[in-house]
Structures are given as structure tokens and as C-alpha cells.
N, C-alpha and C positions, 0 to 999 in steps of 0.2 A: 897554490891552485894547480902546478902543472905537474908538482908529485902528487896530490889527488886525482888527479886524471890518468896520470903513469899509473896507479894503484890500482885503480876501475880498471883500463884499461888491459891489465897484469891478472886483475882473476877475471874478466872477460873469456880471457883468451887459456884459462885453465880451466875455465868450463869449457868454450868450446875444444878444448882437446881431450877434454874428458869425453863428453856425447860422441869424436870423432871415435875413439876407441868402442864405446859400445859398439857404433857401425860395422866398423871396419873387422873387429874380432870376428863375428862368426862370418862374413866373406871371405877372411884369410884362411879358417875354416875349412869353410869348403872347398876351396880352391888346393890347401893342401893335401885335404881330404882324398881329394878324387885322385892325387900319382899314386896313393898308400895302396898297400896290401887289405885282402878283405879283414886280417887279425888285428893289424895294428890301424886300422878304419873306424875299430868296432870301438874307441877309445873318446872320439870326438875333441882332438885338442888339436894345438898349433904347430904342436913337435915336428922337425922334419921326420920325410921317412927314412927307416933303415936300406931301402932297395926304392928306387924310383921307378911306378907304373907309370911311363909317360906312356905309351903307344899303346898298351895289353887293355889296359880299363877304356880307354875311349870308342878303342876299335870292336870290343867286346857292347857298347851301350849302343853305338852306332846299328852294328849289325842287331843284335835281340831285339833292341829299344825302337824298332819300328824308323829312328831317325827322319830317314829321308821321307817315307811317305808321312809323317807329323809337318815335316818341314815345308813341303809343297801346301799340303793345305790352309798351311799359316799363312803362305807367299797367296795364296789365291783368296783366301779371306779378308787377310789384310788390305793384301796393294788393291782389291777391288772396291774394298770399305772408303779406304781413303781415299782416291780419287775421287770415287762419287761424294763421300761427304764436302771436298773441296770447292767440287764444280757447283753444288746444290746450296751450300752456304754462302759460297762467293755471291754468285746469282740472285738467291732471296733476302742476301741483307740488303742488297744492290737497291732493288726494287723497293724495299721498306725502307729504307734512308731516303731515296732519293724521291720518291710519292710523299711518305710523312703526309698520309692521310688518317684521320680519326680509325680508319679499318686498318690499317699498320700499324699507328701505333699501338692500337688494343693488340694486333698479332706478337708485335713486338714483348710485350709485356706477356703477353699469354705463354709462347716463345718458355719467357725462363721459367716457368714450371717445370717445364721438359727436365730439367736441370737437377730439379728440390726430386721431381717422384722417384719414388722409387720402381726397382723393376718386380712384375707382376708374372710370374714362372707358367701359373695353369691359364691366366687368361692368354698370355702370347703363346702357348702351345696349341691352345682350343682356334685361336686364329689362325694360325699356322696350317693345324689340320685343315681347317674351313677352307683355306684360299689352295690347298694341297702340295705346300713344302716343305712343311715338319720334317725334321731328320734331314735336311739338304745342308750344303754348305751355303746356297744362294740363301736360303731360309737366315743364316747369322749374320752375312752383307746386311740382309734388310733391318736386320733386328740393330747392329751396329748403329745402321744410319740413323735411326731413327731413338737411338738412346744417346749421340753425342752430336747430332747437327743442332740442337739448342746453342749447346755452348760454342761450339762452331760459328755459329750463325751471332749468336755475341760478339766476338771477337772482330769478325767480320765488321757487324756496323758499326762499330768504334772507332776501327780504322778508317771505312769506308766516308763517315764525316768529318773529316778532316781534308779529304779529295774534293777542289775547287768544282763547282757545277760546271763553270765556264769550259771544261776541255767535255764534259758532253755537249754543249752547245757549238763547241767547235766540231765535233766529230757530226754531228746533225747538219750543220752548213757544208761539213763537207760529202755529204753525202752516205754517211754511215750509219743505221739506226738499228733498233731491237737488242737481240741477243749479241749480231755483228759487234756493234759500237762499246759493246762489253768485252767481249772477248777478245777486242783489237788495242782498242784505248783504256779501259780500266783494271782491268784483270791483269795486264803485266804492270802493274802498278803495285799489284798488291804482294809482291814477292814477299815482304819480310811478315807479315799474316800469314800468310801461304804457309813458308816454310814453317811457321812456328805451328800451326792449328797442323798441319801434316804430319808433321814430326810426336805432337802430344799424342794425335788420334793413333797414329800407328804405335806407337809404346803401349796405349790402352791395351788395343786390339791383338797386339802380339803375347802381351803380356797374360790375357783375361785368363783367369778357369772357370770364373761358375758358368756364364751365359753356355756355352758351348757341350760344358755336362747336361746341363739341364736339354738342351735343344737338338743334340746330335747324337741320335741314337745307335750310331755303329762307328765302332774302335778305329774300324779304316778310314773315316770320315777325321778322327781328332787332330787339335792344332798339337803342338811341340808342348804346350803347357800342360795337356791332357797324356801326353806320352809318359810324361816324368811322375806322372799317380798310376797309368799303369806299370809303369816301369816300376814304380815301388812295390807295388802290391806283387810283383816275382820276385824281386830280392830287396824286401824290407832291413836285412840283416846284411848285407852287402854295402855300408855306406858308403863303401870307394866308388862302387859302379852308379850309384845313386846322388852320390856331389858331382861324377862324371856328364851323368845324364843334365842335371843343373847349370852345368857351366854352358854343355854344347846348347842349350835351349836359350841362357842368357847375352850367346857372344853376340848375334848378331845388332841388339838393341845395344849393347855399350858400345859396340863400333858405332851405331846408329849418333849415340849421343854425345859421340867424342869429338866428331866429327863436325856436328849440328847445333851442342848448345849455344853456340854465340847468334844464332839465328834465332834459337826460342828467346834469350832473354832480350834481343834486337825488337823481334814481333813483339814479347811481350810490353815492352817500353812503350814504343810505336804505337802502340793499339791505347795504351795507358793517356799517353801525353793528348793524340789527334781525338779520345773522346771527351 
């Protein structure tokens, strides 16, 4: 029995090293890609290079590749998305756990469609237009919120039922109600949710291309994902300055998640177990 499991266990673990390699290949890729010369770039393999572009290629995508103004917009798209997706998730799963009236829980259920549809390009532009901030960056906050506070708002009430009613009724005898009694007594509660739904939505929204080609209609406007399509389309045959452009767009989210995943799979458990 336990050299049969040794056995399982022995080509388990030669598939998973296999799928890792797929991975892991073309990130090594690119990553070696980007110090290479533009001749020995044009090759796409793992070779070291003959000459190391550490400083020439980054400092070259940096300055062309628009960098810093991609990067602000991301910071201002993002950390605006996520916040408000947090406060507005937190708060309305709050309210629909804690009522758990026949009209919440139809919202509740309604809720996860959010989830299933898909995104509709001409009808949220014709909106857009109508309400007049088509082409904005506020224009993709909204659009954000309102494509990932379902799942948001999931996560939320799953955790949120598992939080005894008894410390709202403490906070009410002691004199604390409404939005207050949330934001004092339940809402630092919810840290390991928090961080986890924070941490996904911001990866989404750093990460997105299409929403923001389709909705923002000027190049000064784009996030760091949008930089690296325009950035291609100048030097498509440049793959050094082009895996360069890749890396700088990707560093900030793998700090993000080096940092963070023991929070997401915390939250994710957490949310798993208390629903």
C-alpha cells in the first residue's frame, strides 16, 4: 500500500514539474529577454546574453514607453476602484446578511449574475456618453465597480455570517448605530476579507487591457497595460525593449503578491469556512 502511494505520489509530483516548466519557460523568457541586445532578442530563447543591457533597454522603455504617465493612471484607476469597491461591498453585504429579508435575499441572488454576464462594450459607451464621461479615467472607476462589487459583495457576505449579531447589539446599547456601528465595530473585523477582495480587485484592475482600450479614448489617458500595445506597435521587432516594457508593467503586482498571498489564501479560507 505505501509503495503504491510512493508511486502516485512520484508521478504526481512529475506532472506537477512538468506544467511548472511550461510556466515558468517563457517568463524566464522574457525576463532574459529584456538585458539582450535588439539581434540576439530577435531569437526568443533562454540563452544568456552575450553583453548585459541592464540599464540601456529599461531606461530606453522608460523614457519612449510613456512609463510614468501609464503608471499614474494605473495608481489613480486602481487605488480609486479599490477603495470604493471595498467600502461599498463591505457595507452592502453588511446590510443583506444582517436584514436577510425576502428583498435581500432576491438582491443577494440577483447579485451573482453580476458575476456570469458578460461585459457589453456599445451599451456601456452609449451610457457613458449619456451620463457625459466616456473617455475619462473616473468613467473606468465606475465601470470597475460595477463589474467586480458582485464578487466583492460575495465574499463579503460569507464572511460577514459567520460575525455573531450579539456585538451589533452591543454596539447599539452602547450607543453606536447606522453606518457609525459599522465602521467602528464590524469593518475592522473584516481585515482577512478586506485584504483578500483588495488585493484580487487590484491585480484585476492593474492588470486589465480590454475594458480601458475600448473606454479611453486618448493614449495620455492609458494604464501601464495599454503602454506595452502601444509600446509594441513602435518597436514590434525590438523584443529587448518590448520584454523590458513587460517586466516594468508586471513588477509592481508580483511585489504586490509576494508580499500579500498569505492574506488571500487567509481571506480565502476564512470566507470559505464562516459561510
Amino acid at each position: 500500500m505505501r509503495r503504491k502511494t510512493k508511486r502516485i505520489d512520484f508521478i504526481c509530483e512529475i506532472i506537477l514539474w512538468f506544467f511548472s516548466i511550461i510556466v515558468i519557460y517563457p517568463l524566464l523568457m522574457v525576463i532574459i529577454t529584456s538585458f539582450k541586445t535588439k539581434g540576439e532578442a530577435g531569437y526568443l530563447n533562454i540563452s544568456l546574453p552575450n553583453v548585459w543591457n541592464i540599464v540601456e533597454n529599461y531606461t530606453k522603455v522608460w523614457e519612449q514607453g510613456r512609463i510614468g504617465n501609464g503608471f499614474w493612471n494605473s495608481v489613480y484607476i486602481t487605488g480609486l476602484s479599490v477603495i470604493l469597491i471595498l467600502l461599498l461591498a463591505s457595507a452592502f453585504s453588511f446590510i443583506l446578511v444582517r436584514r436577510n429579508t425576502k428583498i435581500c435575499r432576491l438582491i443577494s441572488k440577483f447579485m451573482t449574475f453580476g458575476i456570469i454576464a458578460p461585459f457589453a462594450a456599445l451599451p456601456t459607451i452609449q451610457l457613458l456618453k449619456i451620463i457625459g464621461i466616456y473617455g475619462t479615467r473616473t468613467s473606468m472607476v465606475f465601470v470597475y465597480i460595477a463589474l467586480y462589487l458582485p464578487f466583492s459583495t460575495m465574499l463579503f457576505s460569507s464572511f460577514i455570517k459567520g460575525l455573531p449579531r450579539e456585538l451589533d447589539e452591543a454596539a447599539v446599547i452602547d450607543g453606536t448605530k447606522g453606518f457609525g456601528m459599522f465602521m467602528r465595530v464590524v469593518f475592522p473585523l473584516l481585515k482577512p476579507v478586506t485584504a483578500t477582495t483588495g488585493i484580487l480587485t487590484f491585480m484585476w484592475v492593474w492588470n486589465d487591457f480590454q475594458y480601458p482600450i475600448y473606454l479611453l479614448n486618448s493614449s495620455s489617458k492609458w494604464t501601464l497595460p495599454l503602454s506595452v500595445y502601444n509600446f509594441y506597435g513602435q518597436y514590434q521587432r525590438s523584443w529587448n525593449l518590448v520584454c523590458a516594457d513587460m517586466i516594468i508593467v508586471s513588477i509592481p503586482v508580483i511585489i504586490l503578491y509576494v508580499f500579500a498571498q498569505k492574506y488571500i489564501i487567509a481571506g480565502m479560507t476564512a470566507g470559505a469556512v464562516k459561510g
